[in-house]
N, CA, C, O and CB atoms as a CASP TS submission, in Angstrom:
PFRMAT TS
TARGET T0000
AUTHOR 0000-0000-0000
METHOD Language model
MODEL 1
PARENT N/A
ATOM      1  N   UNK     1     -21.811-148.673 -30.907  1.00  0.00           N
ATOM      2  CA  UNK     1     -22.199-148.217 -29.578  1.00  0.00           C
ATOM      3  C   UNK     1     -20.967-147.784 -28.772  1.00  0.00           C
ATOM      4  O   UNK     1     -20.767-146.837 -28.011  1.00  0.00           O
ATOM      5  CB  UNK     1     -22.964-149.327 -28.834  1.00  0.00           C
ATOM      6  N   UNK     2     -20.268-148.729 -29.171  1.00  0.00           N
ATOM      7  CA  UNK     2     -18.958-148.337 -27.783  1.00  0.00           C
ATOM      8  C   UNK     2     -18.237-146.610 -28.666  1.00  0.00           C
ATOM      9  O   UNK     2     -17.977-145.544 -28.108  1.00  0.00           O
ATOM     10  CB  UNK     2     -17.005-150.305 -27.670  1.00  0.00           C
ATOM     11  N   UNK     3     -18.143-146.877 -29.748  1.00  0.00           N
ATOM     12  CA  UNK     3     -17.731-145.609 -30.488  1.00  0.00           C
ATOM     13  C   UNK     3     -18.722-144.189 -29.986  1.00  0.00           C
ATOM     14  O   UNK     3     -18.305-143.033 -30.052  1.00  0.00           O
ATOM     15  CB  UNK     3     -17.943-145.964 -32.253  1.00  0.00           C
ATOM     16  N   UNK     4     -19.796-144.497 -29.595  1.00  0.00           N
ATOM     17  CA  UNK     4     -20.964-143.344 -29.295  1.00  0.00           C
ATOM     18  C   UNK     4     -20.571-143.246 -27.945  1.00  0.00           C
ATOM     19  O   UNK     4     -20.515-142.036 -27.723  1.00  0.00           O
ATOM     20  CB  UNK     4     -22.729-143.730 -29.523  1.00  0.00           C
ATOM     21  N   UNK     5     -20.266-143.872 -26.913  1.00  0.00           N
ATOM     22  CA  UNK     5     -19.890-144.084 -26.047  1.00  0.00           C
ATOM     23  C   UNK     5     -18.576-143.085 -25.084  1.00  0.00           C
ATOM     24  O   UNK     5     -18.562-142.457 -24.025  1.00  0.00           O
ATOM     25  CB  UNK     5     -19.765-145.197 -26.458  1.00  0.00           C
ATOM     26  N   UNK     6     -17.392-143.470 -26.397  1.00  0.00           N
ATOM     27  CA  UNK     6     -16.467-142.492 -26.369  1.00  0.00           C
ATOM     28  C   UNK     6     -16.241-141.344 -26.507  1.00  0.00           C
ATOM     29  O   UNK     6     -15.619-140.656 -25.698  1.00  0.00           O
ATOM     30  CB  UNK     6     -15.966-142.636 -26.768  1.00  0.00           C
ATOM     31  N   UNK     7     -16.974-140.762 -28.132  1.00  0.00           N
ATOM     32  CA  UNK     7     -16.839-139.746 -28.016  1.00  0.00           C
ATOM     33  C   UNK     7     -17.947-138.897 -26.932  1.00  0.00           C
ATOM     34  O   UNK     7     -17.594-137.770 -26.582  1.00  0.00           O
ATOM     35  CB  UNK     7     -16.749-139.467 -29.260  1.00  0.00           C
ATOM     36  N   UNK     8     -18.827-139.258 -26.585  1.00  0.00           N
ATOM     37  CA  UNK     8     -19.686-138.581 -25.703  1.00  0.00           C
ATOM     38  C   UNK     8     -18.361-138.409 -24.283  1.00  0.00           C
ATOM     39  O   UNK     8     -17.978-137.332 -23.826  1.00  0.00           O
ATOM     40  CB  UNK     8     -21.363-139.681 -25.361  1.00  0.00           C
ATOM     41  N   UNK     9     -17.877-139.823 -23.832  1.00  0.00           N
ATOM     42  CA  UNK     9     -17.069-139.167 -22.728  1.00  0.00           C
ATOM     43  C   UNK     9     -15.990-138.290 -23.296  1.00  0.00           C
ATOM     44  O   UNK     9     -15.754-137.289 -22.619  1.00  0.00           O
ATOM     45  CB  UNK     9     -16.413-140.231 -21.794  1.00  0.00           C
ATOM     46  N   UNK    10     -15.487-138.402 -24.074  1.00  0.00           N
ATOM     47  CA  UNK    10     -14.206-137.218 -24.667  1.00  0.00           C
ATOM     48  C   UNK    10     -14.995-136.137 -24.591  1.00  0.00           C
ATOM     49  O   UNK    10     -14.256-135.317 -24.047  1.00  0.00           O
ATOM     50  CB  UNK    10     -13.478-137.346 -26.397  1.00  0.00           C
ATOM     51  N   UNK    11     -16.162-135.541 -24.814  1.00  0.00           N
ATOM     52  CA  UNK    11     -16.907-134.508 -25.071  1.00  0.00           C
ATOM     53  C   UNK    11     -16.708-134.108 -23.862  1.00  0.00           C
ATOM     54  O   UNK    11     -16.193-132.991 -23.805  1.00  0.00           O
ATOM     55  CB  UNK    11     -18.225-134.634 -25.577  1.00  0.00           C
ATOM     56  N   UNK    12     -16.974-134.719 -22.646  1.00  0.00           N
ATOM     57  CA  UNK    12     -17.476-134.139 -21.285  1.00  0.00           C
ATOM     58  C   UNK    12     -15.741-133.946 -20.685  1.00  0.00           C
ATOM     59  O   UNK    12     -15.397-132.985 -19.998  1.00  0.00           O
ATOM     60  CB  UNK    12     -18.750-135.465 -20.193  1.00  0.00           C
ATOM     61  N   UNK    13     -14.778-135.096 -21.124  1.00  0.00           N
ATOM     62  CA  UNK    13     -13.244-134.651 -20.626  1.00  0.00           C
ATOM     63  C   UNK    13     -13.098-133.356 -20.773  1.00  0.00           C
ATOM     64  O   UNK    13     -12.702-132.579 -19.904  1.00  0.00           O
ATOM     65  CB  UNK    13     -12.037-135.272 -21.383  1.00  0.00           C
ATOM     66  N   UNK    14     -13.559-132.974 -22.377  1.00  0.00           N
ATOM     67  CA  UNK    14     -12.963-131.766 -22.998  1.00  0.00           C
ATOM     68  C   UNK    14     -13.721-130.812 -22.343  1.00  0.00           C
ATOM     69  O   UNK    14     -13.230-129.704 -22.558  1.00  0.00           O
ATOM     70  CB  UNK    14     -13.020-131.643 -24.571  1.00  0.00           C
ATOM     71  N   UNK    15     -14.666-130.756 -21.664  1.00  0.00           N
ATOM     72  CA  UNK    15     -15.915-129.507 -20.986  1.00  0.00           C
ATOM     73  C   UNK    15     -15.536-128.998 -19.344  1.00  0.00           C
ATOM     74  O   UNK    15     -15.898-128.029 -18.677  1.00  0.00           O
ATOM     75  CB  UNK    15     -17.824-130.418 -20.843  1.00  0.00           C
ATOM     76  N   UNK    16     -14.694-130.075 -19.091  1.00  0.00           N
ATOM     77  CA  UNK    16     -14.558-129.925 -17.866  1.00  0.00           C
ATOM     78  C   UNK    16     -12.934-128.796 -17.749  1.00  0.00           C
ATOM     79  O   UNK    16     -11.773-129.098 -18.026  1.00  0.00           O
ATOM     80  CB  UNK    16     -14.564-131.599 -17.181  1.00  0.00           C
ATOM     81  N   UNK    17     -13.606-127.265 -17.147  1.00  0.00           N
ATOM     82  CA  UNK    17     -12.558-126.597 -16.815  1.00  0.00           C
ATOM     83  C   UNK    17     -12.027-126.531 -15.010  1.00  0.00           C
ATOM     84  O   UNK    17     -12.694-126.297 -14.002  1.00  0.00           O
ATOM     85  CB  UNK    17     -12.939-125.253 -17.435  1.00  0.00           C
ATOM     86  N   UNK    18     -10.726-126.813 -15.166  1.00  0.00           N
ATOM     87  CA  UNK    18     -10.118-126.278 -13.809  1.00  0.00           C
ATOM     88  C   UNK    18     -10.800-125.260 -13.137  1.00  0.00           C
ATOM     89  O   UNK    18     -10.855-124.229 -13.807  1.00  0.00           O
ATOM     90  CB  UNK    18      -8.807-125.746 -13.974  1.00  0.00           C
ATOM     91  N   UNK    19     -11.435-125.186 -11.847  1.00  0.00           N
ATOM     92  CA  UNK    19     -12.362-123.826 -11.240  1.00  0.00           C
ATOM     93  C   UNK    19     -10.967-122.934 -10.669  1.00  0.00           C
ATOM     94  O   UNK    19     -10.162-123.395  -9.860  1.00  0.00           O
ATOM     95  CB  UNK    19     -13.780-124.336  -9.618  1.00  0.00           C
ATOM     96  N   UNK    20     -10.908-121.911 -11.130  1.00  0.00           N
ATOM     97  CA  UNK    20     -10.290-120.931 -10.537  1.00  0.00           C
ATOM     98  C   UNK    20     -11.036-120.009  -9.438  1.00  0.00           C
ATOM     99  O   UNK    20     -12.139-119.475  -9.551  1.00  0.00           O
ATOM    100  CB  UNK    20      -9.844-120.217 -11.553  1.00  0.00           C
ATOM    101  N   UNK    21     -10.073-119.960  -8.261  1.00  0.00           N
ATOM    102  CA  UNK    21     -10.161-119.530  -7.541  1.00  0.00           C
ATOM    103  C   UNK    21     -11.279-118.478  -7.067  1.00  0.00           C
ATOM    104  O   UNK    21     -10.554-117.506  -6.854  1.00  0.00           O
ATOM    105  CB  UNK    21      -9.283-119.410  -7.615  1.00  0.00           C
ATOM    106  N   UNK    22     -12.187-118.181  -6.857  1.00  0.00           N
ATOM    107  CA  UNK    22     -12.912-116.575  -6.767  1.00  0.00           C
ATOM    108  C   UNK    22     -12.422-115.850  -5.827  1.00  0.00           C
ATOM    109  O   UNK    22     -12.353-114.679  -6.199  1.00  0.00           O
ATOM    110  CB  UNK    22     -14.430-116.478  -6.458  1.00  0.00           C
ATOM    111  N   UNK    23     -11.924-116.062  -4.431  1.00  0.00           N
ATOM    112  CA  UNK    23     -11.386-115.505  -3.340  1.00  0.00           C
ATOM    113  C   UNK    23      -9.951-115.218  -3.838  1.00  0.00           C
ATOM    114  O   UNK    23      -9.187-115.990  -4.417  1.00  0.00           O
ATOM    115  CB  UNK    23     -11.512-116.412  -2.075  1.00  0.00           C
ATOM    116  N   UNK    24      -9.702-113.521  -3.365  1.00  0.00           N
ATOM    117  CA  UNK    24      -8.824-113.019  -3.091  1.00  0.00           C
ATOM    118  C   UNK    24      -8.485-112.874  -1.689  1.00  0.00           C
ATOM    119  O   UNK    24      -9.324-113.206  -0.852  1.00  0.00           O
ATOM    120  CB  UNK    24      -8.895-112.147  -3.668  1.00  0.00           C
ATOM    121  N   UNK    25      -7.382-112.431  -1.340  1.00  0.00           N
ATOM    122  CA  UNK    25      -6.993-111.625  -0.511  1.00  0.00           C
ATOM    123  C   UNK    25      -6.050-110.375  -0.826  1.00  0.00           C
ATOM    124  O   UNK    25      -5.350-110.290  -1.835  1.00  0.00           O
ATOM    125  CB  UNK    25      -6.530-112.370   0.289  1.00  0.00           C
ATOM    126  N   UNK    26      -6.128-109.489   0.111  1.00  0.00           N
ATOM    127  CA  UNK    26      -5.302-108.258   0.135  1.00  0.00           C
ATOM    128  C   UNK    26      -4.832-108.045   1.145  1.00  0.00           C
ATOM    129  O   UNK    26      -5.274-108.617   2.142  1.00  0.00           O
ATOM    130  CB  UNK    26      -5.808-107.194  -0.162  1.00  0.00           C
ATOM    131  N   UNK    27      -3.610-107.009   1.244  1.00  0.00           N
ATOM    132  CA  UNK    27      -3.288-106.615   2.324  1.00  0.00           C
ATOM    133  C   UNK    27      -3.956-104.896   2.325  1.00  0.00           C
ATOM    134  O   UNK    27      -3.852-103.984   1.504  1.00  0.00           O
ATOM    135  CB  UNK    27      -1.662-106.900   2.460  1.00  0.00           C
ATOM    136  N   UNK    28      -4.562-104.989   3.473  1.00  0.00           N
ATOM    137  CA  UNK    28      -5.254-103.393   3.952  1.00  0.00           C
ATOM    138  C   UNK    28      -4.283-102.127   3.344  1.00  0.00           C
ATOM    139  O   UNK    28      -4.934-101.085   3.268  1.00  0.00           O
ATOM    140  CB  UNK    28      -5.253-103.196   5.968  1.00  0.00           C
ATOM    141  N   UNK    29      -3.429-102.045   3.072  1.00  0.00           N
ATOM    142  CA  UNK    29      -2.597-101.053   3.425  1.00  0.00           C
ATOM    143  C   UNK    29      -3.088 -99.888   1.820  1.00  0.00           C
ATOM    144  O   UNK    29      -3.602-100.179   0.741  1.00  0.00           O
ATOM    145  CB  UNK    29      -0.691-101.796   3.646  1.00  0.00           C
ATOM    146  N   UNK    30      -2.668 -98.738   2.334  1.00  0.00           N
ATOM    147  CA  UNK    30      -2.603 -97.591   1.491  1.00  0.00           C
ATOM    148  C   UNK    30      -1.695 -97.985   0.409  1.00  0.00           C
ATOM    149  O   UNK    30      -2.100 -97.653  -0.705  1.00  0.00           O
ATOM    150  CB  UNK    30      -2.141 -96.322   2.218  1.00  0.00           C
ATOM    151  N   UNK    31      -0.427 -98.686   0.445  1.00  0.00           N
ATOM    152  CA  UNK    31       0.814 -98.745  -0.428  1.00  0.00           C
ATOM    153  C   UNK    31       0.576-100.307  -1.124  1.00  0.00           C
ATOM    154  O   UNK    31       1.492-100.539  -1.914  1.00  0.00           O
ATOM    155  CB  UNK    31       2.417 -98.559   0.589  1.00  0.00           C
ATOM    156  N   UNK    32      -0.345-101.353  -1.040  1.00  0.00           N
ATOM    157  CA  UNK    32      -0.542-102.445  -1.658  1.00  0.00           C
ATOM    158  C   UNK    32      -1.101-102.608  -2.506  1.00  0.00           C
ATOM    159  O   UNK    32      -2.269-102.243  -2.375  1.00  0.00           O
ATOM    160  CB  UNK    32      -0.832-103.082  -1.214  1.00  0.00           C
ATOM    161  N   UNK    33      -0.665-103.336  -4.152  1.00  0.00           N
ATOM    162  CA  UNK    33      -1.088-103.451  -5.375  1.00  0.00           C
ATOM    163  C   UNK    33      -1.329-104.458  -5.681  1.00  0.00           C
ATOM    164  O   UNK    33      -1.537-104.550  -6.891  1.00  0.00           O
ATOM    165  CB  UNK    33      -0.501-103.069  -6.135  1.00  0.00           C
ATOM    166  N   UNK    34      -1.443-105.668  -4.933  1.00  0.00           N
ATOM    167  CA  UNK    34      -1.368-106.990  -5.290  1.00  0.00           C
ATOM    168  C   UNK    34      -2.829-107.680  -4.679  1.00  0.00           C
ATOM    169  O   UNK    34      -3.330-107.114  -3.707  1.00  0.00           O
ATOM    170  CB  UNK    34       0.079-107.644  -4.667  1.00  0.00           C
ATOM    171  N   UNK    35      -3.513-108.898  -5.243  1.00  0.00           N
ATOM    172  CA  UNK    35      -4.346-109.796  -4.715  1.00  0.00           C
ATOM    173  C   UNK    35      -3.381-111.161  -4.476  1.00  0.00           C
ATOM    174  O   UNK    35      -2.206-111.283  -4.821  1.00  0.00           O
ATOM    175  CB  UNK    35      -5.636-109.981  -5.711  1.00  0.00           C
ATOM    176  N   UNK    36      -4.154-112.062  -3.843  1.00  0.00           N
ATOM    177  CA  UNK    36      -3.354-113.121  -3.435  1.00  0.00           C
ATOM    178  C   UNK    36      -4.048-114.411  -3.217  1.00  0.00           C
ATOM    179  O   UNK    36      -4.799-114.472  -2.244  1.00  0.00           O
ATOM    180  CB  UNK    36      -2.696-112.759  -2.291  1.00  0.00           C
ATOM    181  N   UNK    37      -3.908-115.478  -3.995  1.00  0.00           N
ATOM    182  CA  UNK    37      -5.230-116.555  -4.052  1.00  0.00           C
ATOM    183  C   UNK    37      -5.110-116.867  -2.576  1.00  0.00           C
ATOM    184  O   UNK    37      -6.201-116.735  -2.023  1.00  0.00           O
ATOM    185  CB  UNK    37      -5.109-118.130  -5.199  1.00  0.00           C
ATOM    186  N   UNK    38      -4.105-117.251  -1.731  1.00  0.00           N
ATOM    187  CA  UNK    38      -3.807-117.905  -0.583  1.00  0.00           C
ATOM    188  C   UNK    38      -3.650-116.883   0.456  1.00  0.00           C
ATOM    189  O   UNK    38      -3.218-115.749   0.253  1.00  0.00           O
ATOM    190  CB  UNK    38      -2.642-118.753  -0.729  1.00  0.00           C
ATOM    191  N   UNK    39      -3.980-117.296   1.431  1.00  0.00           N
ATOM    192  CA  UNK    39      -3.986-116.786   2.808  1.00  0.00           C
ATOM    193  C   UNK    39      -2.576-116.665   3.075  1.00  0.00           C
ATOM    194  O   UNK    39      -2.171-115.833   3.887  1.00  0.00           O
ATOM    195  CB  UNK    39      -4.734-117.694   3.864  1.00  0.00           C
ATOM    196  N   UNK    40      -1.766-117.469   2.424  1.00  0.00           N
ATOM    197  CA  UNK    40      -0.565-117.870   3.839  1.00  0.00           C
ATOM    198  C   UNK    40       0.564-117.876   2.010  1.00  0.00           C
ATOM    199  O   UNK    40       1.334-118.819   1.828  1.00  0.00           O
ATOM    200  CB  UNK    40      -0.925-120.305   5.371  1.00  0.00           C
ATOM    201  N   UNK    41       0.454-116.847   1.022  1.00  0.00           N
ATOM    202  CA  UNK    41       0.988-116.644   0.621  1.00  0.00           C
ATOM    203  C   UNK    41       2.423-115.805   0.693  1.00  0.00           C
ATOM    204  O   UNK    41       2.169-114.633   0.974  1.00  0.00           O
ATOM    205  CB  UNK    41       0.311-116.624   0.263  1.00  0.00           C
ATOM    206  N   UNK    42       3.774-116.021   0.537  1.00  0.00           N
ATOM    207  CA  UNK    42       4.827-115.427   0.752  1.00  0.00           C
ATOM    208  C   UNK    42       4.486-114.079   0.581  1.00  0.00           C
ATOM    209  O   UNK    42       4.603-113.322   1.545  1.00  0.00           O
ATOM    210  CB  UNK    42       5.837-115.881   0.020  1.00  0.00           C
ATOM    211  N   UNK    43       4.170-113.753  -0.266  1.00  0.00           N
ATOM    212  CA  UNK    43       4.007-112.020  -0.731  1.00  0.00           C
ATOM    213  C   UNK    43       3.007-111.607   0.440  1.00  0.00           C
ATOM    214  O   UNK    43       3.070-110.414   0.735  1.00  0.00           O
ATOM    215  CB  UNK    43       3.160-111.641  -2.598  1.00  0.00           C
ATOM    216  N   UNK    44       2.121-112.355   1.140  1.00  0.00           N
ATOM    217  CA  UNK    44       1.695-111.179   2.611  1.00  0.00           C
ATOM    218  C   UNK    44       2.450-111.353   3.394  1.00  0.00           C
ATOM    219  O   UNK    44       2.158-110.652   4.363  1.00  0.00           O
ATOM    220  CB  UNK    44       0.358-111.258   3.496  1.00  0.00           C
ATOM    221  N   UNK    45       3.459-112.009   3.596  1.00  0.00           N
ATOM    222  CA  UNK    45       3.877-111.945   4.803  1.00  0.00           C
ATOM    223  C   UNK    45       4.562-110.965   5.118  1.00  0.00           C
ATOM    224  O   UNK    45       5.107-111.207   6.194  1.00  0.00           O
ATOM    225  CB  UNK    45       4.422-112.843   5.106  1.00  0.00           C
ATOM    226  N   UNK    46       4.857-109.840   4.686  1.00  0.00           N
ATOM    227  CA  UNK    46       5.390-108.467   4.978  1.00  0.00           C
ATOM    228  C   UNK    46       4.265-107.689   5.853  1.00  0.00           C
ATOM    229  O   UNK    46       4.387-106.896   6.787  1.00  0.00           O
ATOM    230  CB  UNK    46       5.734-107.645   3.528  1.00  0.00           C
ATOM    231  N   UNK    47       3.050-108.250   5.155  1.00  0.00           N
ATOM    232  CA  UNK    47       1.361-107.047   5.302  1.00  0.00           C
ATOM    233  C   UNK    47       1.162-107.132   7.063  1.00  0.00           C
ATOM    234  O   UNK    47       0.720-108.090   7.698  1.00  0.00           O
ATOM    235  CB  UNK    47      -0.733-108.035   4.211  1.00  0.00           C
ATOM    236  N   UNK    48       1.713-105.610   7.674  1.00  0.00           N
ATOM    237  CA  UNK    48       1.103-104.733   8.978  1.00  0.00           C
ATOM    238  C   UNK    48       0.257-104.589   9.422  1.00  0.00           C
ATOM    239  O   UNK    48       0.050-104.383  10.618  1.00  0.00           O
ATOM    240  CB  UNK    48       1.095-103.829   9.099  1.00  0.00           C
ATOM    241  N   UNK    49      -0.903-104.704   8.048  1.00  0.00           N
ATOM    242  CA  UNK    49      -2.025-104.274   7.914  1.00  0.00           C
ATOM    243  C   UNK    49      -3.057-105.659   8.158  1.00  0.00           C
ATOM    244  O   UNK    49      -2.747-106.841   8.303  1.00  0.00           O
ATOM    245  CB  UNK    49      -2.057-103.521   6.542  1.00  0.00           C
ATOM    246  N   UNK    50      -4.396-104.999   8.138  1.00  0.00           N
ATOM    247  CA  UNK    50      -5.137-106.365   8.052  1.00  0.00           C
ATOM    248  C   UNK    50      -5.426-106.438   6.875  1.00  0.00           C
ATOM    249  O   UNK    50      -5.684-105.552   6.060  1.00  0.00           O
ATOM    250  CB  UNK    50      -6.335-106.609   8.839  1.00  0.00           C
ATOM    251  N   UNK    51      -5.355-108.165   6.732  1.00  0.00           N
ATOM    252  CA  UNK    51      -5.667-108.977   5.291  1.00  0.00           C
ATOM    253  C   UNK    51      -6.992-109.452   5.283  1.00  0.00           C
ATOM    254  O   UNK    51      -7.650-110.195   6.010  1.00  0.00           O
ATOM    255  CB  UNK    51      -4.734-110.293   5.018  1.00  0.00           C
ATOM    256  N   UNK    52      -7.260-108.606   3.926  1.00  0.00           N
ATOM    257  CA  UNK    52      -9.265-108.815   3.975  1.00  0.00           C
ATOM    258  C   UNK    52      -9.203-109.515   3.136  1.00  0.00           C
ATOM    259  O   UNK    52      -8.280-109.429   2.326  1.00  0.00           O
ATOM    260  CB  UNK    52     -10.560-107.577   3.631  1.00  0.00           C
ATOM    261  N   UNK    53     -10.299-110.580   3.027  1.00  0.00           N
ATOM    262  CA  UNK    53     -10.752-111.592   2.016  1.00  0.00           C
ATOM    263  C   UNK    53     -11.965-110.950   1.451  1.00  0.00           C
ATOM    264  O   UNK    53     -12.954-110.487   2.020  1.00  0.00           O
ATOM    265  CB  UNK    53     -11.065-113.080   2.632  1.00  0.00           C
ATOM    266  N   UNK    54     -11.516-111.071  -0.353  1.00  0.00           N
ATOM    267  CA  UNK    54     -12.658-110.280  -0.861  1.00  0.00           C
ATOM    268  C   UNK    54     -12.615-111.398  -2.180  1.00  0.00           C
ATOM    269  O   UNK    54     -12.179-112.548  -2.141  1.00  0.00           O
ATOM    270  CB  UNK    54     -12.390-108.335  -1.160  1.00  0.00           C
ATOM    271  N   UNK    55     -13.235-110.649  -3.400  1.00  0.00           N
ATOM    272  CA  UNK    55     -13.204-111.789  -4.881  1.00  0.00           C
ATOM    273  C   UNK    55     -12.302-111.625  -5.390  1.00  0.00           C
ATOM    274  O   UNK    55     -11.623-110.803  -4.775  1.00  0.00           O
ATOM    275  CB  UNK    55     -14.155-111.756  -6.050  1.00  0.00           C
ATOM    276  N   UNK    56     -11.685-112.088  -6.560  1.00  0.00           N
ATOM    277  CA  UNK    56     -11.067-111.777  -7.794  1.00  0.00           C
ATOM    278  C   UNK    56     -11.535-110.204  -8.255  1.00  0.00           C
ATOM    279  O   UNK    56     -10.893-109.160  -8.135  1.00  0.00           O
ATOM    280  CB  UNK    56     -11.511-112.953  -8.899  1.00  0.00           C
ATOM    281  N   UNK    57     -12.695-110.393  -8.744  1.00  0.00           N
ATOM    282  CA  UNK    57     -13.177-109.514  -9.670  1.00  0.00           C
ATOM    283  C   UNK    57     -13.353-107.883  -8.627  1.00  0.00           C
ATOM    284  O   UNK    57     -13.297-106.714  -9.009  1.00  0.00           O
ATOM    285  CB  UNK    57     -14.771-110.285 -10.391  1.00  0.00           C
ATOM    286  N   UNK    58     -13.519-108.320  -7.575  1.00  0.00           N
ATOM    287  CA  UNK    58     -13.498-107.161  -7.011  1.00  0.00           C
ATOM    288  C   UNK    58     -12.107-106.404  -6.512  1.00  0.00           C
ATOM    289  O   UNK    58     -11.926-105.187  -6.484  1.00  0.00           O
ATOM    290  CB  UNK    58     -14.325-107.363  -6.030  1.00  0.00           C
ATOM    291  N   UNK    59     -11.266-107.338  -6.166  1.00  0.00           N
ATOM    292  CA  UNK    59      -9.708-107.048  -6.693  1.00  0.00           C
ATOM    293  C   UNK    59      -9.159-106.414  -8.021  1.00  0.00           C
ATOM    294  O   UNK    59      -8.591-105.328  -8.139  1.00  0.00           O
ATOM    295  CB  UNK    59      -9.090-108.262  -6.756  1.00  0.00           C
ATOM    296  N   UNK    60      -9.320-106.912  -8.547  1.00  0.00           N
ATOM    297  CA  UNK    60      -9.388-105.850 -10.264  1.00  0.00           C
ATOM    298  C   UNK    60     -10.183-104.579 -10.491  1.00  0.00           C
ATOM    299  O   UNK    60      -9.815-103.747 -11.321  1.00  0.00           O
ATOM    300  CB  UNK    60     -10.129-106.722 -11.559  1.00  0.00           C
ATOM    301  N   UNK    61     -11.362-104.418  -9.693  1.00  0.00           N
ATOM    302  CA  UNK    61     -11.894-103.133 -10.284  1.00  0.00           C
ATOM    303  C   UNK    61     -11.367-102.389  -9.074  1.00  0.00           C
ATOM    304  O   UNK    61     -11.314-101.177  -9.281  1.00  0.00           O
ATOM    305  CB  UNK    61     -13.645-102.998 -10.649  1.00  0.00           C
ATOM    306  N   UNK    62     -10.962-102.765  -7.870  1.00  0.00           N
ATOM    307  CA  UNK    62      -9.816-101.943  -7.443  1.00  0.00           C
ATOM    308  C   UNK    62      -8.939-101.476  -7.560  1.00  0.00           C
ATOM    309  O   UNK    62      -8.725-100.418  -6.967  1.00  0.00           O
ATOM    310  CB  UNK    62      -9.467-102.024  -7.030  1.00  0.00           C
ATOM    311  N   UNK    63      -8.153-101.962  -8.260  1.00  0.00           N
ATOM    312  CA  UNK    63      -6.918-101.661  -9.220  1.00  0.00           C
ATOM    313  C   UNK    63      -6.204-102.906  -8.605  1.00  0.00           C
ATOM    314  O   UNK    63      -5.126-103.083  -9.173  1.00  0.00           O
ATOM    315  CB  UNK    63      -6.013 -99.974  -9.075  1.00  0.00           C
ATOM    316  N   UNK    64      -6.407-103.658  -7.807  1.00  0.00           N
ATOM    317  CA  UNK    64      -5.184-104.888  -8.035  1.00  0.00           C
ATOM    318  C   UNK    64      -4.600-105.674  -8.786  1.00  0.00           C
ATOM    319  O   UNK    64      -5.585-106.123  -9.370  1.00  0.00           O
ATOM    320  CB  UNK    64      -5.239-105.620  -7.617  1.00  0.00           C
ATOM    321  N   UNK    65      -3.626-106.264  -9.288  1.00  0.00           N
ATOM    322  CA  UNK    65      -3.150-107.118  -9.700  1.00  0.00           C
ATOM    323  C   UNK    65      -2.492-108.417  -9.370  1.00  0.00           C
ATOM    324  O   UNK    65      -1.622-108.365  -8.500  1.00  0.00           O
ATOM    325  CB  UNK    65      -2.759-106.650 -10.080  1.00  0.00           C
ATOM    326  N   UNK    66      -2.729-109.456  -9.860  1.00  0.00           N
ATOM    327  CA  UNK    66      -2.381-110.697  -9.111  1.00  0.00           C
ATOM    328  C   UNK    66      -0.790-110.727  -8.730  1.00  0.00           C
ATOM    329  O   UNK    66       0.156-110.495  -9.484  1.00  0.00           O
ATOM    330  CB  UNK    66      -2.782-112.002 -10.037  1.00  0.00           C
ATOM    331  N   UNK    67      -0.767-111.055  -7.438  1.00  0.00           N
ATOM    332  CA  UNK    67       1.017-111.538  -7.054  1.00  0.00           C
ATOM    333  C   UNK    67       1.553-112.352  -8.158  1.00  0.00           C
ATOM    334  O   UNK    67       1.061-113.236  -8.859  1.00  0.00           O
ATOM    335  CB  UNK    67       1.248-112.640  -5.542  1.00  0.00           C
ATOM    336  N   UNK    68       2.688-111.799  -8.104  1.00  0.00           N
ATOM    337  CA  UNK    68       3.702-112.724  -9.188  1.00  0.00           C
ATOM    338  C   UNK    68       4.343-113.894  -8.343  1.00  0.00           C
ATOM    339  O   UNK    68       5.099-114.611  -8.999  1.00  0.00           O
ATOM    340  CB  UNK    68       5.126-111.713  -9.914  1.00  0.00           C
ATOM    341  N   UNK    69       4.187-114.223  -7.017  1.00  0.00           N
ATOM    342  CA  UNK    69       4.622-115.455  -6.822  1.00  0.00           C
ATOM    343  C   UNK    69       3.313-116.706  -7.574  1.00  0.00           C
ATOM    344  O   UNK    69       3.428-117.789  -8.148  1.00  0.00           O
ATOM    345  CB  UNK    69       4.897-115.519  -5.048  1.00  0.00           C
ATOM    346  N   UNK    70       2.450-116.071  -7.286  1.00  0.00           N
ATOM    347  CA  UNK    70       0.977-116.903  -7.600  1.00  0.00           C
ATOM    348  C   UNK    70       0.841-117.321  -9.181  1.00  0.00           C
ATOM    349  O   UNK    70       0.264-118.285  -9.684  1.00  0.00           O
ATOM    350  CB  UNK    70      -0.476-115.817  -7.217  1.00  0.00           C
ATOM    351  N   UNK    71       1.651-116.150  -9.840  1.00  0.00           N
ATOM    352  CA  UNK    71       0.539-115.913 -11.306  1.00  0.00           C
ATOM    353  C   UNK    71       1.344-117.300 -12.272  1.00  0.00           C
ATOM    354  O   UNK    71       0.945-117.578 -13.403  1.00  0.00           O
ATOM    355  CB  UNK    71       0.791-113.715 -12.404  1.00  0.00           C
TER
END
């Protein structure tokens, strides 16, 4: 029993993934290529523009790519 026990919880350790993020952010601008998990990430703090909160996935079929401080 205690053996049935274990591996059932090892089963559920092993199932459980880290949730990544779904929210992006961007900076508005014409000249910006980057998404950004955090609001108050170093890489916007340059952005003039306004910073819209949108998804991941909709960041990518925009053409963004994730900040390299983040990735």
């Amino acid at each position: 029993m205690k053996t049935l026990l274990i591996v059932v919880a090892s089963i559920g350790l092993f199932s459980i993934t880290p949730s990544q993020s779904t929210t992006a952010y961007i900076c508005n601008s014409p000249s910006a290529k980057k998404y950004h998990y955090s609001k108050t990430c170093r890489g916007l703090q340059k952005c003039t523009h306004e910073i819209k909160k949108t998804t991941v996935d909709s960041a990518k079929k925009s053409g963004y790519t994730v900040c390299l401080i983040e990735s």
